[in-house]
N, C-alpha and C positions, 0 to 999 in steps of 0.2 A: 677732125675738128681742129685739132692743132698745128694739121699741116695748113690748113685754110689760112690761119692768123698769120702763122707763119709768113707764108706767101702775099699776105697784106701790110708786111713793113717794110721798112724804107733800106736802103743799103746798110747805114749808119747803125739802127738798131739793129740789125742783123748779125754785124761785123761786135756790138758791144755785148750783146747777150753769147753768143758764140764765144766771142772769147772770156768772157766769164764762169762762164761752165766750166769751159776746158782749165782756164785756171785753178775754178776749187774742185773739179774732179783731179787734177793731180796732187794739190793738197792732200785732197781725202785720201788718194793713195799713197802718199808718200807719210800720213798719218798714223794709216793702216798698219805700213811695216812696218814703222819704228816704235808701233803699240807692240805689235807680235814679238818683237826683240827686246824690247823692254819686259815682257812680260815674259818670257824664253828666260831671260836672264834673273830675272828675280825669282822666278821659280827653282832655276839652280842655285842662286844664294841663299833660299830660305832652305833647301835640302842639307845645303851644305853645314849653317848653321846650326839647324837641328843636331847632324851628325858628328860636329865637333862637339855641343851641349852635352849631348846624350854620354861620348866617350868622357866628357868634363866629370858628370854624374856620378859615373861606376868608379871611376879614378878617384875622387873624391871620398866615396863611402869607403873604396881602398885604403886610400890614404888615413881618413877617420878609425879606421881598424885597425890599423899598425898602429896608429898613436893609442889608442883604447887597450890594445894589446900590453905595448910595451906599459900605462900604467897598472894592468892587470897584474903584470909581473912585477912591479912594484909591492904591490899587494902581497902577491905570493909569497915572495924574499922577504914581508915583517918577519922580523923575529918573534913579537909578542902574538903575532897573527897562528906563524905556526907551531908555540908552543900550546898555544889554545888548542890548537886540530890538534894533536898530539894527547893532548892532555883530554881532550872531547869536554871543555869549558864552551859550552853555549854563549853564554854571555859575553867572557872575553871577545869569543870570534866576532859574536855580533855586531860586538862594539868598533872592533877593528875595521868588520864591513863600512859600519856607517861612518866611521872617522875618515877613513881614507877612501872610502869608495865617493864621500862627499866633497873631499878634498878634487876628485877626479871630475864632478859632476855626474858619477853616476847614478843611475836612477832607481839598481837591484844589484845583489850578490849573493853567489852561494858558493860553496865548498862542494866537491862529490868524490868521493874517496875511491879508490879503486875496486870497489864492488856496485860501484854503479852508486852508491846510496846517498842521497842529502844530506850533508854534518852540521853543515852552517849554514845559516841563511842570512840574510840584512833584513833588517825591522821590519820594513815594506814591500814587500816583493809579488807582484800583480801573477806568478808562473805558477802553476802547481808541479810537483815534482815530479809527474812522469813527463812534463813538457821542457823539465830544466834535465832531466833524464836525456832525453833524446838529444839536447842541444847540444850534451857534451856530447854523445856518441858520434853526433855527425859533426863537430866543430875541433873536437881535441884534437893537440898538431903532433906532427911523427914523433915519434919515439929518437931523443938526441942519448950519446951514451953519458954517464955520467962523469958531470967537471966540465961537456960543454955546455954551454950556455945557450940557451932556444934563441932559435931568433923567431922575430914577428913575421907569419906570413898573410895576412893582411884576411884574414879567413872571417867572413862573420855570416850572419843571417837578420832580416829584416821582419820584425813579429809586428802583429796590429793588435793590441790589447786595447778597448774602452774609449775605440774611434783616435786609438796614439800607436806611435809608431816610435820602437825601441830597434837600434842596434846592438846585438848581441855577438861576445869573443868568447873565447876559453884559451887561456894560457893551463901548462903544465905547473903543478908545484913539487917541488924536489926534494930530497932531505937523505940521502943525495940525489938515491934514484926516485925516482916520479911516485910519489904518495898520494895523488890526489889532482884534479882540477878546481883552476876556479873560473867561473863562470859571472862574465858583469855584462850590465844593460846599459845603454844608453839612451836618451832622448830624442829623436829624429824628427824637432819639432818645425815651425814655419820658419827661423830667422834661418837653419841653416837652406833649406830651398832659397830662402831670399836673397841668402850672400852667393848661391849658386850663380840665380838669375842675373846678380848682378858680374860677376865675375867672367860668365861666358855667355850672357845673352841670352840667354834660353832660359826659358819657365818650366819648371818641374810637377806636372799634377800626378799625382798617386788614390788609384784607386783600388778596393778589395774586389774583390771576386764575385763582389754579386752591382759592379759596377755602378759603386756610392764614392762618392769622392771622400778619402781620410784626410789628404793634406796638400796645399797646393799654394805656390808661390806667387799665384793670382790674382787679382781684389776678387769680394764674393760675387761681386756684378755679371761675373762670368759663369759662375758656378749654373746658373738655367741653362744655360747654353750649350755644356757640357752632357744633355742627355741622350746616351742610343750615338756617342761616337764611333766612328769608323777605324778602322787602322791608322790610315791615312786621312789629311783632308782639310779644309780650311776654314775657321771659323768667324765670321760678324755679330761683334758686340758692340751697338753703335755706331763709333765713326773708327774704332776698334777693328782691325783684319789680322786674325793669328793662325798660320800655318801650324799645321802640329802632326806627329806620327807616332806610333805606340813602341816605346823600346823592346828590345831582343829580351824575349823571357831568358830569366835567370834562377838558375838553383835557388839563388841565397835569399832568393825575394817568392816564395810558393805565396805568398796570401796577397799580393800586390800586383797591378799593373800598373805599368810607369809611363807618361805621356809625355812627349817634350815638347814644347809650344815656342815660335819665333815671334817676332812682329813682323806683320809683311809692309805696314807701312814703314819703318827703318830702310828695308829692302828699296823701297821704293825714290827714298830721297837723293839716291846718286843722280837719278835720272830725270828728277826734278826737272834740272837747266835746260838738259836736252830739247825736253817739251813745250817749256818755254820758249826756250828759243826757235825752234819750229813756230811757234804761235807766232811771235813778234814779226819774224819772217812773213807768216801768208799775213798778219794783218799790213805789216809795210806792203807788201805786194799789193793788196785789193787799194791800200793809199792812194800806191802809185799809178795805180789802171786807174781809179776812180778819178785822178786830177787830169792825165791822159785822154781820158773820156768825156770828160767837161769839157774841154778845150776842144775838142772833136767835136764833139754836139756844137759847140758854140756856133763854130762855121759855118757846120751843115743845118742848124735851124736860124740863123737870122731871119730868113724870111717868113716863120711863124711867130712872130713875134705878133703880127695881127692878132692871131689868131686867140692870143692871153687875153686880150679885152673883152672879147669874145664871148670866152670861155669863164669869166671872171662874171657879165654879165646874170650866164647860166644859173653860174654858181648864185649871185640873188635874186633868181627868180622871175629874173624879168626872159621871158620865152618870144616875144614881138620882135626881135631883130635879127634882121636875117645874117651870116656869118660872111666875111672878106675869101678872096681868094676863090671862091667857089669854081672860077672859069681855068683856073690851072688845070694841067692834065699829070701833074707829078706827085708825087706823094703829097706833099703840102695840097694842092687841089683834094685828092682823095683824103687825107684828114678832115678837111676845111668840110667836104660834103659829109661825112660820117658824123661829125659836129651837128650840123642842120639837121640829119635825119634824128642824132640821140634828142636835139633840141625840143622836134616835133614828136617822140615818144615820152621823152618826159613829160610832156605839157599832158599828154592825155594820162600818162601812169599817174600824174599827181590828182587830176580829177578824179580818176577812180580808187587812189589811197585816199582820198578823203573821203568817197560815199563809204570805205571798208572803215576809217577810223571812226564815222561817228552817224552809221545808219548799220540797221543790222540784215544782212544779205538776204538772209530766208523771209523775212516778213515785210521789211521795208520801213520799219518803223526804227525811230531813233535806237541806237544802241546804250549802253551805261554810261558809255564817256561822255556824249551829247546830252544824256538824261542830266549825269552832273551837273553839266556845264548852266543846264536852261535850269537848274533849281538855285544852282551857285548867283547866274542871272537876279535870277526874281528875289533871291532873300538879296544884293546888291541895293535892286532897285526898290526894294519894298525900303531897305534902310537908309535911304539916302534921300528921302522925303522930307527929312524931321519932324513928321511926326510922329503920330504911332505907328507903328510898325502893322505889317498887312500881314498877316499869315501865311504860311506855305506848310500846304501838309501833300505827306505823301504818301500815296497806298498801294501796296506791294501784295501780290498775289503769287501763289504757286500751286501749280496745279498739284492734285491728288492723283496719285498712282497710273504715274506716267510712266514711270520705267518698264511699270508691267505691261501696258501698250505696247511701247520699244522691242519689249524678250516677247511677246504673242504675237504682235505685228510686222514688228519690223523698224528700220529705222525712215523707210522711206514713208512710211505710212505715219511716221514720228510726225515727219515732218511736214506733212500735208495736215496733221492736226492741230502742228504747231500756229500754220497758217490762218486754218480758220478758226483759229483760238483769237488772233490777231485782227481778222475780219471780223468778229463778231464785237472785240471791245471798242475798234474802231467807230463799229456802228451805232453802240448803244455810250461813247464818251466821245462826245463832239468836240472840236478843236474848243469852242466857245465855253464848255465843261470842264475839261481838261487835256494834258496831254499825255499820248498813252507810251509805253517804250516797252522793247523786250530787252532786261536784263543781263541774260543769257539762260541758255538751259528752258528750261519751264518755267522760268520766271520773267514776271510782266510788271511792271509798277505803271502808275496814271499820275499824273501833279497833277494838284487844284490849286490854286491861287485864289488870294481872301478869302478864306475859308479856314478854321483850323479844325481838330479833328475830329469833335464832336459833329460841328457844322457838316464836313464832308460824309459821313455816315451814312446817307441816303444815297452817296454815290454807289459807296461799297457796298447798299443794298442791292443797287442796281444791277451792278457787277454778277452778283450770287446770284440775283433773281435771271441773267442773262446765261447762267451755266445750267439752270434749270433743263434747259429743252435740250435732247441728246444730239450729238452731232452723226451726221449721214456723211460718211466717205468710202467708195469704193463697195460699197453694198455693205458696209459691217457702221454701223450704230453704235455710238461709244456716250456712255454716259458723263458728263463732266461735273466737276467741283474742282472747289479753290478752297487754299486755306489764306485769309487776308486779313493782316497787320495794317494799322494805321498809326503816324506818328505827325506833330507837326511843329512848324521852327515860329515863333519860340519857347514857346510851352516845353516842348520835351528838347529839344534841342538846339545848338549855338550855330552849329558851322552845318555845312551840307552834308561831310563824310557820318558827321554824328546822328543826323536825320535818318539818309538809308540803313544806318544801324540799326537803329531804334525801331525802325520801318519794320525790319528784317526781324529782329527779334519777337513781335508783337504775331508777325506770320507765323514764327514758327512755334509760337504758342497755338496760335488757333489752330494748325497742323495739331499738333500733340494733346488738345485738350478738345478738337474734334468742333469749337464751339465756330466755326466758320469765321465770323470778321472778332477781331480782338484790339481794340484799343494799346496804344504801351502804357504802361503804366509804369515807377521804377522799380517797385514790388516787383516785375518780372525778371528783371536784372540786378534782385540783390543779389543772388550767388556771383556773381562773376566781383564786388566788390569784396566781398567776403575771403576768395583766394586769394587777394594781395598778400593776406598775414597766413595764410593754408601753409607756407613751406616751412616758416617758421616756427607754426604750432606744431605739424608734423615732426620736426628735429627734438620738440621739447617733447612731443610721443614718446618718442623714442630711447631717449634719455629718460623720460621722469616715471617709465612704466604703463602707459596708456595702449599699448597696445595689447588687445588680448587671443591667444591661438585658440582658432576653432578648429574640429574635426570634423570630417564628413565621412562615414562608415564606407566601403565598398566590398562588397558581398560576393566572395567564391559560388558561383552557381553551381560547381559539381558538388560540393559538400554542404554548402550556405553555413562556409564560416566565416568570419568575419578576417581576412588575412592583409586588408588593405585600407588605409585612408588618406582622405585629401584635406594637406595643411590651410587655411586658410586664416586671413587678419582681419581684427576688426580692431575698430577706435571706442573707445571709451575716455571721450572727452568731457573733464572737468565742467563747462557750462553748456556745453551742446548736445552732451549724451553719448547714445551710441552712434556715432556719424556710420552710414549707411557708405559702402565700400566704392559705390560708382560716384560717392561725391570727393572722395580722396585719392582711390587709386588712379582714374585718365589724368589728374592734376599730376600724381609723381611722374607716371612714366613721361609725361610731355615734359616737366623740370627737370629727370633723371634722379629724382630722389627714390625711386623705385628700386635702382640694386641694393640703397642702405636698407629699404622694406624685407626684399629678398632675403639679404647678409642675416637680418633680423629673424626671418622665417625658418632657415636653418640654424641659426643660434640656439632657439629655443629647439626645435624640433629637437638637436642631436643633446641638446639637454637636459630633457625631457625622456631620451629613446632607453634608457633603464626602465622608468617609471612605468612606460608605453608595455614594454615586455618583461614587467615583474612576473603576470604571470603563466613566464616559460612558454609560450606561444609566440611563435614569429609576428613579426608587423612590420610593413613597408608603410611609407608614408610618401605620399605626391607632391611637390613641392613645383607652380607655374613658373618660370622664367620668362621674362619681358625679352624685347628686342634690345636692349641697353646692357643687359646681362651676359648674350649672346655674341655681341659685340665687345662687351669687356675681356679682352686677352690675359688680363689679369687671373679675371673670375674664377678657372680652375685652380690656380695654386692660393686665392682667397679659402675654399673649402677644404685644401687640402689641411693646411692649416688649421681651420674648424674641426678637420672631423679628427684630426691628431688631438685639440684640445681637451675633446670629449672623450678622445676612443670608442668613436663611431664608426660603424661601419659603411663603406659606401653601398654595399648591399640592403640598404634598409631603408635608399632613399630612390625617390622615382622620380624625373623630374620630366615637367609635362611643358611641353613648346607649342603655339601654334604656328602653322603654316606660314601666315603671316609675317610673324615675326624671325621665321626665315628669310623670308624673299627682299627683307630689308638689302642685306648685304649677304647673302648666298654663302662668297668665298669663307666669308671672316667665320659667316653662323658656324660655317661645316667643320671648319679647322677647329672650333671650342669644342663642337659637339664630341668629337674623334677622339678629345684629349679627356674630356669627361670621361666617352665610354670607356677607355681607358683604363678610368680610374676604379670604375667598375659601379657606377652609377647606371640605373636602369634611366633608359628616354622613353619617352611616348608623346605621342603627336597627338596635341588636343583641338577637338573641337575640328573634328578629319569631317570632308566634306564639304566646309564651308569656306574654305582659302582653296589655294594655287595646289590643288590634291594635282599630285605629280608621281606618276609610278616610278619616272626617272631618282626621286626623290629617296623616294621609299627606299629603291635598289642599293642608292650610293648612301645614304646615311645610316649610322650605325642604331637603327630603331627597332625596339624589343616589343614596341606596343603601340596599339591606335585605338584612340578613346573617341569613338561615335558621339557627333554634335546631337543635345537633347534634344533641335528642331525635331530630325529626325524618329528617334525612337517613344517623344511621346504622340508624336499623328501617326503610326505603326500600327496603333490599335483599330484607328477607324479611314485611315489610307493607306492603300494597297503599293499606292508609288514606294510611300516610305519606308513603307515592309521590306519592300524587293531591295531599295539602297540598305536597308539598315543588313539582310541575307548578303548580299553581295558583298557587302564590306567587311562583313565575320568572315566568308567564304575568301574573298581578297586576301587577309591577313591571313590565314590560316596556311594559304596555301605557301604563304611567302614564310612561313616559319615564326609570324606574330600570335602573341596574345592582344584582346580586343576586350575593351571598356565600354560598357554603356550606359551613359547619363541622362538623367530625366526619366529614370522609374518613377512613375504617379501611381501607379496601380499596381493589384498584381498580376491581372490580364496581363501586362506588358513582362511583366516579371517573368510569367509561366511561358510566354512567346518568346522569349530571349535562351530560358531555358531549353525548350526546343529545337532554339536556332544553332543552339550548343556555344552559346555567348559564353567567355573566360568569366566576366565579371561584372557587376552591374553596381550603379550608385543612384540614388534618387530620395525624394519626399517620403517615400514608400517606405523607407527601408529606413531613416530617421535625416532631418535638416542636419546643417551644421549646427555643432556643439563646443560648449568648452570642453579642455582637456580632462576635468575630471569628471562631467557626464558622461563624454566616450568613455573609460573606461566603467564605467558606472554600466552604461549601454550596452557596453560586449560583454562582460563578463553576464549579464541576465541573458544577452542572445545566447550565448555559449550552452551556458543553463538549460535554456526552454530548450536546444538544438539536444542534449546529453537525455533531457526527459522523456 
């Protein structure tokens, strides 16, 4: 295909795209390597940096120890200091400690005599004595003879007491010969990492051993970032890039690991200009081709210069003129004829974009946009009278239980009903009555004109009385009905968009209320004014105590105890009652006021999960997650913080996703789900069956449990289909190493079948509705009861 085109230009563009290419194909390669080298080199500069940092580090805490040391021995050489050891005065020593160990900045001191034993200690001192014990055995410096003077060998140890970090010395104390050690701590707090980082460029993070950061010369913005490091490796915080490597274990540091951190954007700014100037380069170069190439076309297209008028005509539309040049045999000819022929396709593609823009392909009958237009029309022409206005009503039909045609028949069979859905209203709504349109889908609206909607009512008899007779296609016999909304302008409505609304909503009343044709009225569309102030009220729920936590019992079938329930919210509004949960909850999750619901739902739960298990019986509780939850990255370290506040445990919560609300966004769902399971939060998939049920699913996510949709298990008792999915889905989970829920117990038939089926667990009407918190336990504790009788 591309060699054809190819082969159909002119010299000129040949020679201008060819050498195009070849231009930014050597760019991109000459791009390529001086990436590769640029990135070779800064990877040696952040190694290098690191490893000058790291040797800065130990050198440092060295040096800190000699200076620590020598005023250790400061200390030593008081006279009032060691007439106190001498004398074994407590208090003297003590005092001595804090006076002068304060004077040092240190932060502990003790004395240990030459039997190993504690003499003196300072005031505050975080060690106990077999740990100041040990520090002198492996910290006291050689044995000097007596009259010389020790010198400092920079010897210490790095301790983590109370998430702090003390450098610790021992000098000798003398009197002449060696009587004793003394033993000081020091602080190893964040400003000296800070004067590190600034001194050698390199950031200092210190962690303990069970890989919790103690101290680190970092902002804490980075501190998430830091989890499950490697030895090696580079890390993104923002717009943030830090190379980092873990230093050489050390004796002196047993309860610490030491991490060095560079910036690799530092690294990066040498080389800046380079890249720049590469740019500025190929952008001059494509300048200079591009002015090159103008002036080249110039020459070689004057003689198309006809062919702009042309082509300009095209361009408005006018298709009647035939194009110049046409009798050349050069490129210019063959343009000039390529012109003609797109001339004479467009003219016919735009005839057939407009039967597609405003008739509807399968039926033949006006489409939405056309419907618009001829309603937009007539309210125009009815207003431009002066006088009274003429009415325009509209009435909208959808058929009844089409889909299920579509899934038994077929879609082809859809559409052959569609049609004589459209024959029939054709016949019984004559142009002179109204006009009829297909919407889309299964939907049909009719205009009337002067008529408003009372008036037209006999139409929309008509309509219903014409669905009466079943339709014959293909040998199968389909019974029809309509649900049909009438609304008209201006009575219910101003403008056109507002009419098919009103239209639409009045249908889908008589859909739902079964009553076949339905007037609008505004009664039917108060709720939707009512949610303007919904979000509001809901934040003042929230806040002022309106919310109240229900429970829903769910029943161990091998013992029938009570081991599980499902959290659930309701409103208890000040003037409206108890607002019923589908007329708040689709309102949050569409505003996203749904994760504060959620946040809410485990607040109280892990607040409540004492109370839950006063008595000494486990209790998991179920808590639903939205799509907005799943998607928040936040969300896990939201709860993690929760369940800290409370001292909750994650094992006590169960948290129920559906399908659905995976398939939003897959990646994002899986990477929270992983981090939750993590945390050690059981998941389970609700409401399994009825979404994007995916074994692939199943495999890759970290899922403990699949909670059977109630459709299901309450038609189980008297449909055999449902039996076999509800078997199969126990049998499914079992095999894959799940436990399985079952909701929508109505009976106990269903109960004793589940039991058979060797169901984990079952919830339902049966078995008690949702409850407040202190009905449940009201309720388990008597099931408990009658289950011990």
């Amino acid at each position: 295909m591309l060699g054809k085109i190819y082969e159909r230009w002119g010299v000129g563009t040949k020679f201008v795209a060819f050498s195009l290419v070849l231009l930014l194909l050597n760019q991109a390669a000459v791009f390529f390597v001086v990436q590769l080298s640029i990135n070779e080199s800064v990877k040696t500069t952040v190694e290098e940096t690191l490893s000058k940092g790291n040797s800065f580090w130990w050198a440092r805490l060295k040096r800190d120890a000699v200076r620590y040391q020598d005023a250790a021995s400061v200390l030593a050489r008081d006279d009032a200091f060691r007439g106190a050891v001498n004398t074994g005065d407590q208090e003297t020593g003590r005092s001595a400690f804090d006076n002068l160990g304060g004077r040092f900045d240190a932060q502990f001191s003790a004395f240990v005599d030459l039997n190993n034993s504690v003499k003196v200690t300072s005031t505050e001192i975080p060690l106990d004595e077999p740990t100041v014990q040990r520090l002198v055995r492996e910290l006291k410096p050689a044995e000097t003879p007596p009259g010389v003077r020790e010198k400092s060998d920079g010897r210490y140890e790095l301790l983590t007491m109370d998430q702090r970090i003390y450098q610790v010395v021992v000098v000798s104390m003398k009197a002449p010969t060696t009587v004793g050690w003394v033993l000081m701590g020091f602080l190893v707090d964040k400003q000296v990492l800070k004067e590190t980082a600034t001194d050698s460029k390199v950031d200092v993070v210190l962690f303990d051993t069970s890989n919790k950061v103690v101290l680190s010369s970092l902002d804490d913005r980075f501190l998430p970032a830091m989890v499950g490091l490697q030895p090696r490796g580079e890390l993104d915080v923002g717009r943030d890039k830090m190379g980092y490597a873990v230093s050489p274990a050390r004796i002196e540091v047993p309860q610490l690991v030491t991490y060095m951190f560079a910036t690799i954007n530092d690294a990066f700014e040498p080389h800046k200009p380079v890249r720049l100037n590469l740019f500025y380069i190929t952008v001059g170069g494509l300048v200079l081709f591009a002015i090159g190439s103008a002036f080249l076309a110039n020459k070689v297209t004057v003689s198309l210069s006809a062919l702009a008028g042309a082509a300009n005509a095209l361009g408005r539309g006018d298709y009647s003129q035939a194009l110049p040049a046409m009798h050349h045999r050069d490129e210019v000819g063959n343009l000039s004829r390529a012109f003609d022929q797109m001339r004479t396709s467009i003219q016919g593609q735009q005839h057939e974009i407009m039967q597609l823009a405003y008739w509807d392909r399968l039926t033949g009958l006006p489409n939405r946009t056309q419907f618009r237009d001829l309603i937009k029309q007539s309210i125009q022409a009815s207003s431009a009278g002066g006088g009274p206005a003429h009415p325009v009503t509209v009435i909208m039909l959808n058929l009844d239980r089409f889909k299920h045609v579509n899934d038994v028949l077929g879609y082809a069979f859809g559409d052959q009903l569609l049609k004589a859905v459209a024959d029939r209203l054709s016949t019984h709504i004559t142009p002179d009555v109204g006009t009829v349109a297909r919407l889309g889908g299964d939907e049909f609206a009719v205009m009337v004109e002067d008529q408003d909607a009372t008036q037209a009512t006999p139409i929309a008899h008509r309509i219903a009385t014409a669905f009466e007779a079943p339709l014959k296609l293909e040998d199968q016999t389909v019974d029809l009905s309509a649900g049909i909304g009438l609304a008209s302008w201006p009575l219910h409505a101003q403008d056109v968009d507002m009419l098919l609304s009103r239209a639409e909503i009045a249908m889908y009343v008589a859909k739902r209320k079964t009553t076949g044709i339905q007037i609008y009225d505004p009664a039917l569309d108060s709720s939707s004014t009512q949610t303007l102030s919904l979000l509001t009220e809901l934040r003042h729920a929230v806040e002022d105590g309106q919310l109240r936590l229900y429970l829903q019992p769910k029943l161990n079938l091998s013992d029938n105890t009570v081991i599980a329930a499902e959290a659930l919210v309701r409103w208890q509004h000040p003037v409206r009652g108890l607002v019923p949960p589908m007329q708040f909850i689709p309102f949050a999750e569409q505003t996203g006021f749904v994760r504060q619901l959620t946040l809410w739902m485990f607040e109280e739960v892990a607040k409540e999960l004492p109370r839950l298990r006063a008595d000494g019986r486990p209790l998991r509780v179920a808590i639903n997650l939205s799509t907005r939850d799943l998607l928040d990255q936040d969300f896990p370290a939201k709860l993690d913080a929760m369940m800290l506040k409370h001292n909750a445990p994650t094992n006590a919560f169960c948290l129920e996703i559906t399908e659905s609300a995976i398939m939003d966004d897959p990646q994002r769902a899986e990477a929270t789900l992983n981090r939750l399971s993590e945390r050690g939060f059981k998941l389970s998939i609700d409401d399994f069956g009825t979404g994007y049920s995916s074994l692939a699913y199943l495999k890759r996510l970290p899922v403990n449990e699949l909670k059977i949709d109630k459709s299901f298990v309450m038609g189980m008792e008297n449909d055999e289909s449902d039996a076999k999915i509800v078997r199969s889905t126990i049998d499914l989970a079992h095999n894959l190493g799940l436990s399985v829920v079952a909701e929508g117990v109505e009976n106990k038939a269903i109960l004793d079948k589940l039991v058979e089926l060797q169901c984990d667990e079952a919830q339902g009407y049966f078995m008690s509705k949702p409850i407040p918190l202190p009905d449940f336990i009201a309720w388990r504790a008597k099931h408990q009861a009658s289950q011990a009788a």
